[in-house]
N, C-alpha and C positions, 0 to 999 in steps of 0.2 A: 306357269311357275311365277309365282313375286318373286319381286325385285330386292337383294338383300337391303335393307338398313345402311345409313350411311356412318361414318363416324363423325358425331354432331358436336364433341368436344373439339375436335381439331378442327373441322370447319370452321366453328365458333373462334380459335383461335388464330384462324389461316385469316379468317375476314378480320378480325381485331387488327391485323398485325401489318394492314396494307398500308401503305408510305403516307405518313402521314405531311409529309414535303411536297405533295402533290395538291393539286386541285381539290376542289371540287367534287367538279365533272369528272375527271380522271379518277376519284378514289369509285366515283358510282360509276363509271365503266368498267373497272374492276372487280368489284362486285358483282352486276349484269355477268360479267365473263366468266368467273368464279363458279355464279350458280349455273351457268350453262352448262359447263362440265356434267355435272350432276344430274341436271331438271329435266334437258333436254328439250326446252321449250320453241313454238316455231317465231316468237314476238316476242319482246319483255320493256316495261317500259318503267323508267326509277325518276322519280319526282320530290320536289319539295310542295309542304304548301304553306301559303299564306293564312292565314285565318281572317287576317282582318279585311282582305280581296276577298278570299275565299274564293281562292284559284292554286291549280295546282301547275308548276315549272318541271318540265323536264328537265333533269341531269344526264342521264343516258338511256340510251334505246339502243336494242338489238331486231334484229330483225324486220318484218316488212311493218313498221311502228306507225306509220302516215293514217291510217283509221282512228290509233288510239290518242293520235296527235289534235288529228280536226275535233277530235270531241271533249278534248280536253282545252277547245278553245273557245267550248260552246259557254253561255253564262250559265246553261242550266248545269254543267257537268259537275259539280262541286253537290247543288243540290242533290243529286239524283246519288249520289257516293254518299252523302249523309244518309239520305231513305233507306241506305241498308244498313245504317251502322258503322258505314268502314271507317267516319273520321271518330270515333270512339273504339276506346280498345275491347279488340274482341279476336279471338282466332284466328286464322286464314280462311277465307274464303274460296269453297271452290262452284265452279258454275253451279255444278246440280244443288248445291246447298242456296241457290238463290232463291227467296221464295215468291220472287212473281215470275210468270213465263215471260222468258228472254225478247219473244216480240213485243211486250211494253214495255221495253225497257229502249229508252232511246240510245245509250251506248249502243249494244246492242242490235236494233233492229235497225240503225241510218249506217250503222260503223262495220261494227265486227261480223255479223253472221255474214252481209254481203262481202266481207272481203273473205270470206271460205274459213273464218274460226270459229269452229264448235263447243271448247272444252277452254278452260283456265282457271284461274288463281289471283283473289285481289287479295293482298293487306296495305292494314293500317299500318307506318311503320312509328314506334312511341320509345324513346329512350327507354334507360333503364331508369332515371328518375321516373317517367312516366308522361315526359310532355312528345305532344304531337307533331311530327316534322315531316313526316312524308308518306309517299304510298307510293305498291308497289304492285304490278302489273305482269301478270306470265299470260300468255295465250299460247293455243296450240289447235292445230286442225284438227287433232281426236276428241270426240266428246268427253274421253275418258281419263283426258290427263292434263293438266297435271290430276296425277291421284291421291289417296289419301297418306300414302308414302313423300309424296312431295310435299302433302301441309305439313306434317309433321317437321321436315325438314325446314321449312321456310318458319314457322315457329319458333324454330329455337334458335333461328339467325335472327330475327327480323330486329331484337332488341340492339344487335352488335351491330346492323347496318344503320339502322337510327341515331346510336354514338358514331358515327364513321360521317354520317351527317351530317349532325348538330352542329350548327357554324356558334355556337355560343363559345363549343371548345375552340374554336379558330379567335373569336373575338378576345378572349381568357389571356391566349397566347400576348396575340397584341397588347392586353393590357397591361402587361408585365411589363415595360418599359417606364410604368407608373412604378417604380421598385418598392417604395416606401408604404403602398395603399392599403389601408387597413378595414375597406368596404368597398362595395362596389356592387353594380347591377348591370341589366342589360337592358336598354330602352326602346320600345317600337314606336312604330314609325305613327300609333295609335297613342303612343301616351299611356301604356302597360309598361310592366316590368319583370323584366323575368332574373334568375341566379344566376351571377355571373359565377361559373365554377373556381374555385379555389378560394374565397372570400365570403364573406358575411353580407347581409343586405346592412342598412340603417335606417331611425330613424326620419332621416334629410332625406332620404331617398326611396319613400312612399311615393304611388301614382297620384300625380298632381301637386305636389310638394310645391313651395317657389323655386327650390333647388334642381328639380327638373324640369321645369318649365323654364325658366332661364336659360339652363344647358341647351334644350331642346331649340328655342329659340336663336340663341347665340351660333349654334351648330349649323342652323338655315342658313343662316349667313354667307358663316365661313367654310361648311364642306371640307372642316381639317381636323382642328382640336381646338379646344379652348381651354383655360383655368384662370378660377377665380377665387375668392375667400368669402366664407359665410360663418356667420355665429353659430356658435353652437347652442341651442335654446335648452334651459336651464341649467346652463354654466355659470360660471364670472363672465362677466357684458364684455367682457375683452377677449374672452375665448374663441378661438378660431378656428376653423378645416378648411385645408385647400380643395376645391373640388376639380378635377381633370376629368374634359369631356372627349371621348375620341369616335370621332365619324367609323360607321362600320356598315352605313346603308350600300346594299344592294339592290337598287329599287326596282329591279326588272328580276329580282327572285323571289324576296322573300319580304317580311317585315318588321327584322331586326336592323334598330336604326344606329346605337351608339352604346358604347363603354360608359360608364358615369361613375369613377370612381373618388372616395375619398382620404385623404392623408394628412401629415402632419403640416401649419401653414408655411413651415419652412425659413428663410430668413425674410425678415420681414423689415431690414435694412433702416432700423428703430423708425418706423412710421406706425403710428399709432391707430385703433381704430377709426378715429375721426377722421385723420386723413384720407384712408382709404377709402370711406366713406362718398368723400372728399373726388379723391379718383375714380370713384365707379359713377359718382355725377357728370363730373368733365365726361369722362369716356361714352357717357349715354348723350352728349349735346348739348348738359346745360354749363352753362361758360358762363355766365354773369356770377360775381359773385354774389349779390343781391339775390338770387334766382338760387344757387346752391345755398344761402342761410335759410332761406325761406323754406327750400324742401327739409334740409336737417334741421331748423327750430331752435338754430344756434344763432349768435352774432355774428355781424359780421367777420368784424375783427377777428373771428377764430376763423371763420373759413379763410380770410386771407393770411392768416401764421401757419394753417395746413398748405396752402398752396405750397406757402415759400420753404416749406420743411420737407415736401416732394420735391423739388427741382433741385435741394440739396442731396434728398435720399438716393434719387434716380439720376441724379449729375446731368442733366437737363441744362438746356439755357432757357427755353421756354413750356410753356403750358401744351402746344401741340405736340413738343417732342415728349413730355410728361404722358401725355396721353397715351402716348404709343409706345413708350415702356414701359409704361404701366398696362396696358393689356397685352405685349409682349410677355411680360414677366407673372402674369397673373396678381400684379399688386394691387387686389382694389376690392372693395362689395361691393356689386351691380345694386344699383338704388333697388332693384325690386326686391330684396332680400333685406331691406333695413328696416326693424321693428322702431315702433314710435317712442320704445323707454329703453332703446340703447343708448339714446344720447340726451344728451341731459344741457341744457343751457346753462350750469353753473361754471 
């Protein structure tokens, strides 16, 4: 006799609906435990992957998981998962749909058949936008299951456990503390970009921009946040965005590295392009003021009436304490961000 059919709306809605105040790990143990009820499988193993490692992390494992462990820490295991398809969206897979025999298959023939597993189930797990976050893993001693009852079931979850995943929506969260931002991205640890959800991308915030390559740089540093002001290119030369960077690496997960959002520049405590200009030179090192005309292409005497109009702006006594509220407060353009006909020697 088959197995009735499950209800796939509710499940679908029972996995949505897991706390999302928890981890991680904890929301894919919940899941792992969720589909047990159901699958009744004798291993199951819930991962993220990297693309740019091109390695896959466990989140949570049920069962006797130690075979699917060591070979997911093999270099080849990422390849040999591509060779089928699974890191591209496709189905669920179950053994018997595999199309080479199981003893070439290194999973397989060093891992699983010796530890006594017959039959399972791998997917790709892909949002509902459609990007790549993880894969998912049932095994079972019977050849013959999980069955075709079970793909179907792991199909029309696999979209809601990929959202339950996706740390961009975790990052999104975090970056709400930016209240005012009216773009934003999510940056890897590769120098990609992907959508930060609830926001626009920009402009400034193309891969490789100066605007993320500064962030990205700045961010090595510090391992916290940063913000700075940058032009808006084909504005008025005085036009400005604040840009706010916040650390979001995981680097023993995944290879999502930071928030990169942008907003209005805020008060800008009447200091004027030059000056900041001005302070994002100090703030890189260079201190002479001979040394700051020569990079901005101004006179002197203007970079020294910028100084002295920072230390009034920033209520400073001196040029170090300048410095340091001025990259506290984000008051400044990092010199790699300054076009050669924003400023003008007249």
């Amino acid at each position: 006799m088959s197995r009735p059919d499950h209800d796939l709306p509710a499940l679908r809605l029972e996995l949505a609906g897991i706390a999302a105040g928890t981890t991680l790990q904890q929301r894919a143990q919940a899941v792992l435990e969720r589909l047990d009820r159901i699958l009744h499988f004798d291993a199951a193993w819930l991962a993220v992957r990297d693309p740019e490692r091109r390695r896959h992390t466990p989140l949570a494992t049920t069962g006797p998981d130690e075979p699917l462990r060591r070979y997911f820490l093999t270099p080849e295991a990422d390849a040999e998962v591509d060779s089928l398809d699974l890191n591209r969206w496709r189905p669920p897979m179950l053994v018997g749909e595999i199309p080479i025999p199981l003893p070439e298959l290194r999973a397989w023939a060093e891992h699983l058949l010796p530890a006594g597993f017959r039959g399972g189930l791998a997917a790709g797990l892909f949002t509902a936008t459609g990007r790549h976050v993880g894969f998912l893993s049932l095994l079972s001693e019977y050849p013959h299951r999980p069955d075709r009852i079970d793909r179907r079931i792991v199909a029309a979850v696999t979209s809601v456990i990929a959202d339950e995943l996706d740390r961009t929506m975790q990052i999104s969260e975090t970056a709400q503390i930016v209240g005012a931002a009216t773009a934003g991205i999510v940056l890897t640890r590769g120098g990609h970009t992907l959508p930060l959800p609830g926001l626009p991308d920009h402009r400034l915030l193309t891969r490789g921009s100066p605007v993320l390559t500064t962030a990205a740089r700045e961010l090595a540093d510090t391992r916290a946040h940063i913000s700075f002001l940058a032009p808006l290119p084909g504005s008025d030369r005085d036009a400005l965005v604040r840009v706010t960077a916040l650390d979001c690496a995981v680097p023993d997960l995944d290879h999502l590295s930071a928030a990169v959002l942008l907003s209005a520049p805020g008060d800008l405590r009447g200091l004027e392009t030059l000056d900041l200009r001005v302070l994002g030179l100090l703030i890189d090192g260079t201190t002479s003021i001979p040394a700051i005309a020569a990079a901005l292409g101004v006179d002197a005497t203007r970079v020294a009436d910028a100084l002295g109009a920072a230390l009034v702006a920033l209520s400073v006594p001196n040029l170090t304490a300048a410095a340091v509220r001025a990259l506290r407060t984000g008051l400044r353009i990092p010199p790699q961000l300054a076009e050669a006909d924003t400023v003008t020697t007249a």
